[in-house]
N, C-alpha and C positions, 0 to 999 in steps of 0.2 A: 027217455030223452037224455043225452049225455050232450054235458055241455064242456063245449072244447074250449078250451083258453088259447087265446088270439098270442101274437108273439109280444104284443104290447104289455100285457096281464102277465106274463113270466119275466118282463124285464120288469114290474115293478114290485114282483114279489121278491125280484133278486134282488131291488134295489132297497125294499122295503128288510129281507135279512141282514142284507150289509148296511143299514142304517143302524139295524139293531145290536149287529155285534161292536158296531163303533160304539155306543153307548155305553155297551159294555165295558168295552174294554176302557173308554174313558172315566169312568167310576171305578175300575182298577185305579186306574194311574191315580186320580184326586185321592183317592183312601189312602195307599200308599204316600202318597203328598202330604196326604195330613197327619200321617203318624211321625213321618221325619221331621215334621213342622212342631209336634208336641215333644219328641223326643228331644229335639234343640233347644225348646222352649224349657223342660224338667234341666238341662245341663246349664242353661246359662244363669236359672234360676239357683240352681245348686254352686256354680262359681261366685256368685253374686254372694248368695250365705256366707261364704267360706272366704272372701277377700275384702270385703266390706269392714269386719272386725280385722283383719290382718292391717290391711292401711289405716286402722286406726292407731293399731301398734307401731308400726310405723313412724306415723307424724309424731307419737308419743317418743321415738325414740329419739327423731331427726332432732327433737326441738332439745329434748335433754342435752345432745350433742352439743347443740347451737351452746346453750347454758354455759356447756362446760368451756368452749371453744373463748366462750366470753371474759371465763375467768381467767383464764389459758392468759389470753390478752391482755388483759387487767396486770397480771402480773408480768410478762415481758416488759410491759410499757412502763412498768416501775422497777424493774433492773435495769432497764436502759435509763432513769433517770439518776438511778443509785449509781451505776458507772458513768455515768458525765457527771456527776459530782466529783466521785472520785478521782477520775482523772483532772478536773480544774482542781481540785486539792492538793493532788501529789504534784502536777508537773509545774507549777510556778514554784514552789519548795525546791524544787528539782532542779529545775533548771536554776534558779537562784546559787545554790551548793556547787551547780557547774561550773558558771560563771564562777563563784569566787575561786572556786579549786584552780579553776585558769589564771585567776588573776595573782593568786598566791603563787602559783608556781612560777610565772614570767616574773613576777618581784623575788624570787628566792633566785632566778637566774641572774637574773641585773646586779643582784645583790651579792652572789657569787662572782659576777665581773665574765658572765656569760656570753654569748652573743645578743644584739640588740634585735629586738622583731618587729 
């Protein structure tokens, strides 16, 4: 007795292999998915190592900056007080010696019999 397979029985054994190499091949593709997925996962773990202490360097250095930046400051803001000193010092002195320099000179003119101004 041989028993023949109807056409229906060959379409679902065709359809039952190509169910199966799909399966297949989709456990390819997820394995390979999950190795790029670990491999990502070891690299950004290893960046993470390696920049965590660097930005801590970093703000250690930013903030010395800052420090210095402050003293920096500290002293500009007291040579600018040392020169406006200085200058309300000299220039009424100054000007004072001008004016008289003026005034002596127009009295030694008059006094000379100069012209009048």
């Amino acid at each position: 007795m041989a028993v023949l397979a109807s056409a229906g029985d060959t379409a679902l054994i065709v359809l039952a292999a190509f169910w199966g190499l799909l399966v297949l091949f989709l456990c390819i593709v997820l394995i390979n998915t999950f190795r790029v997925l670990e491999s990502t996962k070891m690299l950004i773990d290893g960046i993470r190592e390696e920049t965590v202490p660097l930005l801590h360097e970093v703000k250690g250095s930013v903030e010395r900056a800052n420090q210095q930046l402050d003293h920096v400051d500290n002293i500009m803001s007291r040579v600018s007080n040392i020169s406006t000193l200085v200058e309300q010092a000299v220039s009424s002195p100054l000007m004072k010696l001008v004016a008289f320099g003026a005034g002596v000179s127009k009295a030694a003119r008059r006094f000379r019999g100069g012209k009048k101004a």
